[in-house]
C-alpha positions as CSV (number, residue, x, y, z in Angstrom):
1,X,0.0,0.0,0.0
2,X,1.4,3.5,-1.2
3,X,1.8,5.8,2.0
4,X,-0.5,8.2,0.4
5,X,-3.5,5.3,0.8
6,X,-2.0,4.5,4.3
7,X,-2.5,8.5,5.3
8,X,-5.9,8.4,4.2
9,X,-6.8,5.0,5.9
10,X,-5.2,6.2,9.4
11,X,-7.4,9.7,9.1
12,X,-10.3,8.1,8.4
13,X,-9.6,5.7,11.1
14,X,-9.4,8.6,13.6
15,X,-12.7,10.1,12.4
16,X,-13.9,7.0,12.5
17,X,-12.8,6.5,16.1
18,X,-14.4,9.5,17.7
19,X,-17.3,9.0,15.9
20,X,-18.0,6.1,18.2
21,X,-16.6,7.3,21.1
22,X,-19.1,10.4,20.9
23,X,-22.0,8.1,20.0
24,X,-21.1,6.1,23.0
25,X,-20.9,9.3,24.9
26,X,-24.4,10.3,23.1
27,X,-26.1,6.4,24.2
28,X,-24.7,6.3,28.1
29,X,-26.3,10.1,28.2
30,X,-29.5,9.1,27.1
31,X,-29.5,5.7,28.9
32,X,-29.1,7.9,32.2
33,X,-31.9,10.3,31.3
34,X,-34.0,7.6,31.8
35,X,-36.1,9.3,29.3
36,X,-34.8,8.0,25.8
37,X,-36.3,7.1,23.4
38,X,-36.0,2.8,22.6
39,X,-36.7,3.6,18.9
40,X,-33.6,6.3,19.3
41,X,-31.6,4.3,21.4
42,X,-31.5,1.0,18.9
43,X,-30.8,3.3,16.2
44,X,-27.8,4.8,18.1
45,X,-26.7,1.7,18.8
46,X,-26.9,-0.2,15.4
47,X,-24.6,2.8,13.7
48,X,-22.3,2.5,16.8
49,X,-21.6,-1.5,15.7
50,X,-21.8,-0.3,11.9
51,X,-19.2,2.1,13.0
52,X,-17.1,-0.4,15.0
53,X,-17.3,-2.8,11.8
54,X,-16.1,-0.5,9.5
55,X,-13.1,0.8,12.4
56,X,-12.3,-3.4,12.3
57,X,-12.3,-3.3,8.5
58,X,-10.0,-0.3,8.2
59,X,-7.4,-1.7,11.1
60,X,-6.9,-5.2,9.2
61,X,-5.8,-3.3,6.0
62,X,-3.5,-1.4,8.2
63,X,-2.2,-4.1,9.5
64,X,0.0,-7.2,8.2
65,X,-1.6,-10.1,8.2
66,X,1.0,-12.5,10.5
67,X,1.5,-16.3,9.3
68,X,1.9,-17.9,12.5
């Protein structure tokens, strides 16, 4: 991979990275509200996992695969 592509992959990775961190932030806030919505809350959560997916997709092209 040119280091171009490997810049591009590593920002995206941090974007990628607070994006759940604040959605966690965003879910724990309205879990402790005790007034969210389920609907919202399921929703929240399903883009926090899509998010984690595409976070593990991004480190395994980052990262050597290792033969043991």
């Amino acid at each position: 991979m040119e280091s171009e592509d490997i810049r591009e992959l590593r920002a995206t990775l941090l974007k990628l990275k607070q994006e759940h961190r604040d959605l966690d932030s965003a879910i724990n806030a309205l879990e402790l509200s005790g007034r969210a919505d389920p609907l919202q809350l399921k929703r929240l959560k399903k883009k926090k996992l899509h998010l984690k997916d595409e976070i593990a997709r991004i480190e395994d092209q980052l990262l050597p695969d290792i033969i043991a």
